[in-house]
Structure formats: C-alpha cells, structure tokens
C-alpha positions as CSV (number, residue, x, y, z in Angstrom):
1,X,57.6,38.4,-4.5
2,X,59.7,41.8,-4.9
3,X,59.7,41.8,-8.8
4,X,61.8,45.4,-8.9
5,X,64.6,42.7,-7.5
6,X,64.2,41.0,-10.8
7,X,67.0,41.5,-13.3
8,X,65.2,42.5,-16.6
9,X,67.7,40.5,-19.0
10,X,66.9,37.0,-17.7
11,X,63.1,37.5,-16.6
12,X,61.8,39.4,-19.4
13,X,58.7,37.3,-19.5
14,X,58.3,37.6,-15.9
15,X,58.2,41.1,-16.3
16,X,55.6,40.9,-19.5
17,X,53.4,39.3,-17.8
18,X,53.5,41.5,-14.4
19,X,53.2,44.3,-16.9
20,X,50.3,43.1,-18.5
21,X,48.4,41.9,-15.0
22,X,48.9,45.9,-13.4
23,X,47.7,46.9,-17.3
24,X,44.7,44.7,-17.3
25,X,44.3,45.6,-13.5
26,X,43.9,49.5,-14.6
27,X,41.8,49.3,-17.1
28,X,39.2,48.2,-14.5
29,X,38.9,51.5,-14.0
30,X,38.3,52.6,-17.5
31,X,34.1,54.2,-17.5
32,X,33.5,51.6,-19.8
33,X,34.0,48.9,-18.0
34,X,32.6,50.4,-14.9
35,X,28.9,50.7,-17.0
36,X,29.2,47.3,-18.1
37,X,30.1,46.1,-14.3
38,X,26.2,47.8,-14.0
39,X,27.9,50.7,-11.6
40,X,26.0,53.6,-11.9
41,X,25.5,55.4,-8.6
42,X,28.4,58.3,-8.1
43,X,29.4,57.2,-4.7
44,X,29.5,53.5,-6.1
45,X,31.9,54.7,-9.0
46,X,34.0,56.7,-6.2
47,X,34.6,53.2,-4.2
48,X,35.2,51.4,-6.9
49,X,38.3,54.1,-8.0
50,X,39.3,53.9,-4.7
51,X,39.8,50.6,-4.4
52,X,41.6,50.1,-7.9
53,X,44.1,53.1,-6.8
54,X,44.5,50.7,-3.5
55,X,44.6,47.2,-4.7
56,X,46.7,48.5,-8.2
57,X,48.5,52.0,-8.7
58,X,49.9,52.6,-5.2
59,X,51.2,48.2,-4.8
60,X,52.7,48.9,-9.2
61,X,54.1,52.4,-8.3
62,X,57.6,51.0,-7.1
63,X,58.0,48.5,-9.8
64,X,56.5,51.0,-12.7
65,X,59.5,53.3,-11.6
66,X,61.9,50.6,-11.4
67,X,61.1,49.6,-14.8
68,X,61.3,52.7,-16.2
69,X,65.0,53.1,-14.1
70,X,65.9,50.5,-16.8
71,X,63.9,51.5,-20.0
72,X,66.5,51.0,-21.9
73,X,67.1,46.9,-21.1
74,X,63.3,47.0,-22.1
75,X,62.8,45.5,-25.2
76,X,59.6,43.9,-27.7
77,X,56.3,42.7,-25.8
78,X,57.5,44.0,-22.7
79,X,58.4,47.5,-24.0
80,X,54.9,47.6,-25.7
81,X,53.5,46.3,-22.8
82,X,55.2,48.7,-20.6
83,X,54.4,51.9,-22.7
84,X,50.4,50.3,-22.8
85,X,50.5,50.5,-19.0
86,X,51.3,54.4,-19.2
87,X,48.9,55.1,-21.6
88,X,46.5,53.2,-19.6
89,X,47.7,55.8,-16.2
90,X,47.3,58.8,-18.2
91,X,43.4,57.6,-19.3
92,X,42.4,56.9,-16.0
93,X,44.1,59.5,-13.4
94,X,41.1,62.1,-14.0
95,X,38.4,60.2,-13.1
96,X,39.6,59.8,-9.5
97,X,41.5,62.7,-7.3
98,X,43.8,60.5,-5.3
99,X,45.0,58.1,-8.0
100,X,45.5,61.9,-10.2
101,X,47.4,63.4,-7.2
102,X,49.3,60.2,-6.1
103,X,50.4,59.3,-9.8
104,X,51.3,63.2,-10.7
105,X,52.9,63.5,-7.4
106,X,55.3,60.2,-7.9
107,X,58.3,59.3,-9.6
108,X,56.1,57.8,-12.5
109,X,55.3,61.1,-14.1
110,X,59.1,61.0,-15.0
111,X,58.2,58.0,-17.2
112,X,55.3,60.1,-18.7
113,X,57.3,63.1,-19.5
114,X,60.3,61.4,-20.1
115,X,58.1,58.9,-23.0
116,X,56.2,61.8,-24.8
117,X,58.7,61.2,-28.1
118,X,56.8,58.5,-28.3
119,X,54.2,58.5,-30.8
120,X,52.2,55.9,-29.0
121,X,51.4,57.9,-25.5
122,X,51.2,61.3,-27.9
123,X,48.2,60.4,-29.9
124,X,46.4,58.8,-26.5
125,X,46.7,62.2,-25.4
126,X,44.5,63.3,-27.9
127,X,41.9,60.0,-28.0
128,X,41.9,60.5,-24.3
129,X,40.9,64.3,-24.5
130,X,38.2,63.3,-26.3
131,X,36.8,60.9,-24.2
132,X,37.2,62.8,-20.9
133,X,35.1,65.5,-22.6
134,X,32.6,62.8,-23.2
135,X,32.5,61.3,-19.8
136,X,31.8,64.9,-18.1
137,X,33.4,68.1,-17.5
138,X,35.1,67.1,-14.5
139,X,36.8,64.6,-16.6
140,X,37.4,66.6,-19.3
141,X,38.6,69.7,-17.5
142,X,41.0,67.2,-15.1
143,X,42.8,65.6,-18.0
144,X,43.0,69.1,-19.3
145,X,45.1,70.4,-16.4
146,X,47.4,66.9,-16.4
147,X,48.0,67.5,-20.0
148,X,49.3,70.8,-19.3
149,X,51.8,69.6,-16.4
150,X,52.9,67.6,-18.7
151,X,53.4,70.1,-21.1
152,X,55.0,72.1,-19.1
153,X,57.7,69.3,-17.9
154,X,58.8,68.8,-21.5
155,X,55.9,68.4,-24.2
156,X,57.2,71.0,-26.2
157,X,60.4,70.6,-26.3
158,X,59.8,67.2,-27.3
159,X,58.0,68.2,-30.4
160,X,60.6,70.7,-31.3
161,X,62.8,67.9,-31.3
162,X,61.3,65.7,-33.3
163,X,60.6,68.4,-36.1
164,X,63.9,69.1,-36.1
165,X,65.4,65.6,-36.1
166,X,63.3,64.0,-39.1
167,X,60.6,66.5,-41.2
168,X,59.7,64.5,-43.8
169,X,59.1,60.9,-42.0
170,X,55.8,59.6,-42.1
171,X,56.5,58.7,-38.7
172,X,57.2,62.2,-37.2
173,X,54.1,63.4,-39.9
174,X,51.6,61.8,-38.2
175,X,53.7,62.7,-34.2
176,X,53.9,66.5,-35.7
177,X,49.7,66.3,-36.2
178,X,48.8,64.7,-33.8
179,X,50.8,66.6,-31.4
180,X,49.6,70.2,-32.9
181,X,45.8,68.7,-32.3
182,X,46.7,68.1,-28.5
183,X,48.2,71.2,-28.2
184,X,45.3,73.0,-29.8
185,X,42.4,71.1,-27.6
186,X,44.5,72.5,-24.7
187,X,44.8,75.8,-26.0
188,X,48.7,76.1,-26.2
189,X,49.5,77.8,-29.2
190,X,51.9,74.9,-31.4
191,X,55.3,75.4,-33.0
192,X,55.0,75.6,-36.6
193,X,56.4,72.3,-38.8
C-alpha cells in the first residue's frame, strides 16, 4: 500500500490510524521504553536505534511529508495525531546520529519549522530539553544544537508573531513562556512580550 496516494478527504481514518502506528512505532525509541525492554548495554541501545530509524523513520519519511504537503485538509484526531508524531521526531532524533542527520536533512524538518506556532510542539521543546539533559550530555547537548537549527529556520520569528498577533490570550501567555524558557535553556537571548 502507497498511503501518500490516498486522498486525505475520504480516508481520514486511514490516515489516523497510519499516523498513530509510525507514532506508536517511534516511541519505541523513547529511553524509557528501551530500560523497561531491559536494554542496557550501549551497543545494544545503538542497534536497537538503528533498527527503529530502518524499520520506521526512513519507510514514514515520504508519507510524513506528504501529509504535511496537505496540512491544511488535516483536521481533528488526525491533525492531533499528526502534530503527536512530530513531537515524538523531535524527542527522539538526539539519541541516535543517523535518524538526527536523516530527519534534519529531509523535507520533514519543513513540518517542524513550519509547525512551531503551534503551542503543542513549542512547549515539547522545553519538556524535551529537560529530559535530554537527564539522559546524558550527549543527549542533552544534541537536542541543543537541533533546537538551534530550528531556531534559526524560523523560531523567532514565529514568536514575534504571535506576540504581535494576540498579547493578552491565555493561549499566546502560556506560547510566549514557554517559548522565552526554551529560548533561555538554549541561551538565545528572547524578545521581550
């Protein structure tokens, strides 16, 4: 089955549940799971990366673009589902160098810059910093450096935006802080609200 050769309007639950298999399929990858699947050995955690960024991101890549080609027929469960998925990219690209490279180097970091307005992927940002700092510094100083990309491809920008748009939405509030916290863990001096 080529499901990028599905129309979204007519197989929308098709598509939430393909969403939801690749989701479910990356957080396999998550170091929680991985210490409760009793894999422990570095070279043991390195395979088991491996094979997740074979068997899951590079087979999703095509249809996580094409979906994101037509973001805006996307719609409820599958929209949620959809914006899940990314969040779920952005946790796990810094505990393996290929799946980081392969997924920075794609046409799915468009949907990553292109979705920071949302509030959703902005405060993972910031849950995420925190746990790569707890898993190591490797972790912690490779999520760094894919933060800042994505600064650099529109982070701010974004946030200016969204001040500008709506300042006194409890919405935006919470965007605005948790945005200015990212920002700070990274080092990048904020815009002021």
């Amino acid at each position: 089955m080529q499901p990028h050769t599905l129309q979204i309007s007519a197989n929308d639950k098709i598509h939430f549940e393909l969403v939801n298999v690749i989701y479910y399929s990356t957080l396999l990858a998550l170091p929680s799971i991985i210490r409760e699947l009793g894999i422990t050995a570095p070279v043991d955690k390195c395979s088991h990366h491996e094979m997740i960024f074979q068997k899951v991101i590079l087979p999703s890549s095509q249809y996580l673009t094409f979906l994101f080609s037509n973001r805006y027929n996307l719609k409820g469960h599958l929209l949620n589902s959809f914006k899940y998925e990314l969040d779920a990219l952005i946790y796990i690209i810094p505990f393996h160098r290929r799946t980081q490279e392969y997924v920075l180097a794609s046409p799915i970091v468009m949907v990553f810059t292109s979705n920071l307005s949302t509030s959703t992927l902005n405060v993972n940002f910031h849950v995420s910093l925190s746990d790569w700092k707890e898993e190591g510094p490797e972790a912690a100083q490779s999520g760094t450096r894919i933060l800042q990309a994505l600064i650099s491809e529109g982070f701010e920008d974004t946030l200016e935006q969204r001040l500008m748009s709506d300042k006194n939405g409890l919405f935006v509030d919470k965007f605005i802080k948790d945005s200015v916290l990212t920002l700070q863990s990274l080092g990048v001096n904020p815009i002021k609200p």
